[in-house]
C-alpha positions as CSV (number, residue, x, y, z in Angstrom):
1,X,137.7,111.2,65.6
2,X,137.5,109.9,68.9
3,X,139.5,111.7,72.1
4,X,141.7,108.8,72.8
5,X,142.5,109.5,69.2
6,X,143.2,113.2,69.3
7,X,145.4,112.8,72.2
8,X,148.0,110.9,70.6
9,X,148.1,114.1,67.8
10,X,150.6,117.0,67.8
11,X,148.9,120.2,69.5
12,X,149.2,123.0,67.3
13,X,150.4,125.9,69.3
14,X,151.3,129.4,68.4
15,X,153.1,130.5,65.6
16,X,155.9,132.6,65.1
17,X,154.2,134.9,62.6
18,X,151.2,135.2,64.9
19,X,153.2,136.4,67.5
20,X,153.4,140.1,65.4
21,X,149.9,139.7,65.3
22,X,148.6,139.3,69.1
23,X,148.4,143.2,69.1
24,X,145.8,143.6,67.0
25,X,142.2,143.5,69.4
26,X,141.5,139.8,68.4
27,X,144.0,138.0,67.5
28,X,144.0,133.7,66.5
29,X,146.0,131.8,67.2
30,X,146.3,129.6,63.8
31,X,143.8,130.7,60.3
32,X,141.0,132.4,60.2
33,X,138.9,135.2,62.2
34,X,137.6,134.4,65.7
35,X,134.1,133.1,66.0
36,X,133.1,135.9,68.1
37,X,134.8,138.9,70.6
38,X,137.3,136.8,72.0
39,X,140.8,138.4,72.8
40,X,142.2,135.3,70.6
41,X,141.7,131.6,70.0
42,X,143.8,129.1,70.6
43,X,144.0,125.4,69.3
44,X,143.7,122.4,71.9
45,X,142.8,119.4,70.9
46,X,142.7,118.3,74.2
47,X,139.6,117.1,76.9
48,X,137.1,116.5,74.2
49,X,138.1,120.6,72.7
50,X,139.1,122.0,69.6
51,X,139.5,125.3,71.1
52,X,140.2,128.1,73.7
53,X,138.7,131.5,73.2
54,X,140.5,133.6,75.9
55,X,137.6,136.8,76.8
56,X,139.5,139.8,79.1
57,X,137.5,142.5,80.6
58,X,137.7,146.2,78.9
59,X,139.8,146.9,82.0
60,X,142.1,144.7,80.7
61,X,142.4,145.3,76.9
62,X,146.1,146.4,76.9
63,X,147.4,143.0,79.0
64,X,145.4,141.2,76.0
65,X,148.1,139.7,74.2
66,X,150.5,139.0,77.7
67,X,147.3,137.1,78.7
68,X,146.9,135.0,75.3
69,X,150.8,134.5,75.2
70,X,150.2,133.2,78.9
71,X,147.3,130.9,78.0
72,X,148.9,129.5,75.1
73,X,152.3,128.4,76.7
74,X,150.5,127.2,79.5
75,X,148.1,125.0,77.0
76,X,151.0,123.3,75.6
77,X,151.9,121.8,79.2
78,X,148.5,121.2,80.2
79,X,146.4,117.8,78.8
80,X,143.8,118.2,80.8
81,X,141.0,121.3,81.6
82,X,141.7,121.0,85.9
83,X,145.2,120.9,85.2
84,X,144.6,124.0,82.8
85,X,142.5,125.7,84.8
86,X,145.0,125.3,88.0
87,X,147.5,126.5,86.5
88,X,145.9,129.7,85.3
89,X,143.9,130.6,88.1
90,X,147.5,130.2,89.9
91,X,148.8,133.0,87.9
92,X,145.6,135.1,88.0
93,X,145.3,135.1,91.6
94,X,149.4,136.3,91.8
95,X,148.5,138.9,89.4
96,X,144.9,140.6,91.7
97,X,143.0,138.6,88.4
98,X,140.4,136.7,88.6
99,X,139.6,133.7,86.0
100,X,136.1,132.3,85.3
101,X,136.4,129.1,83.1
102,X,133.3,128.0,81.4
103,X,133.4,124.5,79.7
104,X,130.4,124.6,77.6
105,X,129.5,127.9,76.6
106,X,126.0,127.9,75.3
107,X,125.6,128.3,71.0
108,X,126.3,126.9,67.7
109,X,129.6,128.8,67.4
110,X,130.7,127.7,70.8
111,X,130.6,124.3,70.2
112,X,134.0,122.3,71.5
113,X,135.4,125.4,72.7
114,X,135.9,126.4,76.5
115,X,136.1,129.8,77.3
116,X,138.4,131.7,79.8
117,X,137.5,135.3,81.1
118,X,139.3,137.3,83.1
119,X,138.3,139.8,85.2
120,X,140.3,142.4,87.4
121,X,139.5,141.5,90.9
């Protein structure tokens, strides 16, 4: 399926039932275990991606699912990675975060997924 294609598509957000379940230490957003130690995973079918696997830093482990929750609202409004990316490096920096975005992290599992890290600092 081509982008053009995928951007005409519904993007499946979050849903209700995996709100209760954004507590547990990796949560996904949607079926299925993540495909590695990411916080959670969340569909977006956006920008040539199938997928954002949100990382947080130990440090950070109990504002896991705020920062997921965060992520995934902000997804829904965003159609493009700068746009994305803006926007949560906006909130980070308001929150003494920082946000390291990588768009094509190396490996077989990564592939059409970008990953977001935050860090304290």
């Amino acid at each position: 399926m081509a982008v053009a294609d995928r951007r005409d598509r519904p993007v499946p957000t979050m849903r209700a039932m995996d709100m209760d379940r954004l507590d547990a230490p990796s949560a996904t957003y949607g079926a299925g275990p993540t495909r590695s130690d990411a916080a959670c995973e969340i569909p977006w079918l956006r920008d040539g991606y199938s997928a954002i696997a949100l990382f947080v830093d130990p440090m950070l482990a109990d504002r896991g699912a705020e920062l997921c929750r965060l992520v995934n609202d902000l997804s829904a409004a965003h159609d493009d990675l700068d746009s994305l990316r803006d926007a949560v490096t906006r909130f980070a920096a308001g929150e003494g975060l920082s946000l390291t975005v990588y768009p094509d992290p190396q490996g077989e599992l990564s592939a059409g997924v970008v990953a977001f890290a935050f860090t304290v600092g």
